[in-house]
C-alpha positions in Angstrom: -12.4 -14.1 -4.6 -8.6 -13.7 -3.6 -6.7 -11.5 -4.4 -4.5 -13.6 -7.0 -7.4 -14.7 -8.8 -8.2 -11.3 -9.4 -5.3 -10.2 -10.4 -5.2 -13.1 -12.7 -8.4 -12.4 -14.4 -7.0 -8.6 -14.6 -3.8 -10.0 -16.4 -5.7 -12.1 -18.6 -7.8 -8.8 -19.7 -5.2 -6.7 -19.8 -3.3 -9.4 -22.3 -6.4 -9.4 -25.0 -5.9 -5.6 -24.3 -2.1 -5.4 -25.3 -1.9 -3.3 -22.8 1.8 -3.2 -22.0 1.8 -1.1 -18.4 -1.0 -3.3 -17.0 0.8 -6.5 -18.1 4.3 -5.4 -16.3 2.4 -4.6 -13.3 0.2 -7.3 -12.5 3.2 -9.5 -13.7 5.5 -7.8 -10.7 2.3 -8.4 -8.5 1.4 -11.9 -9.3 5.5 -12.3 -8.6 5.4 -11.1 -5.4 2.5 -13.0 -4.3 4.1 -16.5 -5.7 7.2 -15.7 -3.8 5.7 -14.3 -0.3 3.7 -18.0 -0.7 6.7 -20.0 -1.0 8.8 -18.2 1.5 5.5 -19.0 3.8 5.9 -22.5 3.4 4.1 -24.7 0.2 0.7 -24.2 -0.7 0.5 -21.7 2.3 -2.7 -19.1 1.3 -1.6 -15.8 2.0 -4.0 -13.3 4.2 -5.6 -10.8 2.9 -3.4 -8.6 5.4 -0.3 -10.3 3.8 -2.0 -9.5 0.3 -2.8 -6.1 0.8 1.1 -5.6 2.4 2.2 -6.7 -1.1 0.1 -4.6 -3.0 1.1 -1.3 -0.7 4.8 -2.3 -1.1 4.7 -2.9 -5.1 2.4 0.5 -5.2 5.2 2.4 -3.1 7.9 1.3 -5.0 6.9 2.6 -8.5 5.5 5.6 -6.3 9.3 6.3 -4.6 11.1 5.5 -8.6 8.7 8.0 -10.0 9.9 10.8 -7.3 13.3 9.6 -8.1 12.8 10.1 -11.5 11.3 13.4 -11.7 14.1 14.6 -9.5 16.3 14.6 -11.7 14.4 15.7 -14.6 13.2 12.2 -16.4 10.0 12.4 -16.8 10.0 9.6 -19.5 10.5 7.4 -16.8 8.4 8.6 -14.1 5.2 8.1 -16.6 5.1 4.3 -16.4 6.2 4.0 -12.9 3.0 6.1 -11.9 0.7 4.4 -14.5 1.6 0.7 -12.9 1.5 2.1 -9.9 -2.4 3.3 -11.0 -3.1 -0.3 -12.1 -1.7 -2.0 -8.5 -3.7 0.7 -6.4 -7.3 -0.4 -7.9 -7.0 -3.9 -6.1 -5.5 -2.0 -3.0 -9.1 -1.0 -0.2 -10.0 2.5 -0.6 -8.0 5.0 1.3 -8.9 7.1 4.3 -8.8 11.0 4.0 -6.8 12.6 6.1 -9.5 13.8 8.1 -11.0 10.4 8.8 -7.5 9.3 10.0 -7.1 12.2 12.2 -10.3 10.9 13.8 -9.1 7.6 14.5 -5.9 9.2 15.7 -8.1 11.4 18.0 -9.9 8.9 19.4 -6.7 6.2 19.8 -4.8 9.2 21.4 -8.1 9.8 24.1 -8.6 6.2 24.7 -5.1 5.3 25.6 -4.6 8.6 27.4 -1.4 9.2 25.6 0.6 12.9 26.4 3.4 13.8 24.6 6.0 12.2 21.5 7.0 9.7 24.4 3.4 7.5 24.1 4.4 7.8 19.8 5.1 4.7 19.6 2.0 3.3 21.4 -0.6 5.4 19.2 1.3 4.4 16.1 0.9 1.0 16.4 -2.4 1.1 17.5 -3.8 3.2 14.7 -1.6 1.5 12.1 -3.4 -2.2 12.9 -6.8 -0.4 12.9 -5.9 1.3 9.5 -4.0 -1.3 7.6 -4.5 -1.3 4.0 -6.1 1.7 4.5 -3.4 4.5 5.2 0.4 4.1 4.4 2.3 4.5 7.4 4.1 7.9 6.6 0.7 9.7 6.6 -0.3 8.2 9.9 3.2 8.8 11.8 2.7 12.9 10.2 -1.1 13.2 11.8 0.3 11.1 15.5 3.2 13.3 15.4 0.8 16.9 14.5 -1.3 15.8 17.7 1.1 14.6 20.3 3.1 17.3 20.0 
C-alpha cells in the first residue's frame, strides 16, 4: 500500500481519535504529498524515494522548530513540534545505528579506495543513495568525515 493511503487511513483513525497532534501532522504530510504530485506533473505517482524525502523533510522540520524552541526557553512549543514529529517518523523505514552506518561507510570508503576529505564528496554520495530513508544526511557526513580524516 502507498504511502498516502496509509497515511490516509492514519488520518481517518486519528480523526475518530480526536487526536489533535496526529491530525495536524498527517494533514501537513498528506499536503506535501498532493503538492510534490502536482508540481510532478498530474496524476504523477510519487516514488517511494520521493515519499520517504517528504516524510524526512516534514520530520526535520518540526525536529529543527523544536531545537529552536527550546533555545530560547519555550518549551510549550517544542512539545507538539516533537510529538508530530513522533507521528511522521512511524511511516518513515527504520533507522540505521550509527554503527551499522559506519559499516557501510567502512566498506564504501575500501571499495572506492578513497584517502583523505578530498574523495568526501565521492563517499558521501555513495553511502547517502545506499542509505536513503535510512540515515539523515548530517549523521552520515559526521561518520565520512570521522573516517577520512
Amino acid at each position: 500500500m502507498s504511502l498516502q493511503h496509509n497515511v490516509m487511513s492514519a488520518l481517518k483513525a486519528a480523526m475518530k481519535a480526536k487526536d489533535q497532534t496526529a491530525l495536524t501532522a498527517l494533514r501537513a504530510v498528506k499536503s506535501a504529498i498532493l503538492l510534490a504530485q502536482t508540481e510532478s506533473g498530474a496524476k504523477a505517482e510519487l516514488t517511494e524515494e520521493q515519499e520517504v524525502k517528504i516524510l524526512q523533510k516534514q520530520v526535520k522540520q518540526r525536529r529543527d522548530s523544536a531545537a529552536i524552541y527550546l533555545e530560547q526557553g519555550r518549551e510549550d512549543l517544542a512539545a507538539p513540534e516533537l510529538a508530530e514529529a513522533d507521528v511522521i517518523a512511524q511511516f518513515l523505514p527504520e533507522a540505521l545505528s550509527d554503527e551499522e552506518i559506519e559499516k557501510v561507510v567502512v566498506m564504501t570508503i575500501d571499495s572506492i579506495g578513497a584517502e583523505g576529505m578530498k574523495d568526501m564528496g565521492k563517499v558521501m554520495g555513495i553511502v547517502s543513495k545506499e542509505l536513503a530513508g535510512q540515515a539523515d544526511g548530517k549523521t552520515i557526513s559526521n561518520i565520512v568525515r570521522q573516517k577520512l580524516s
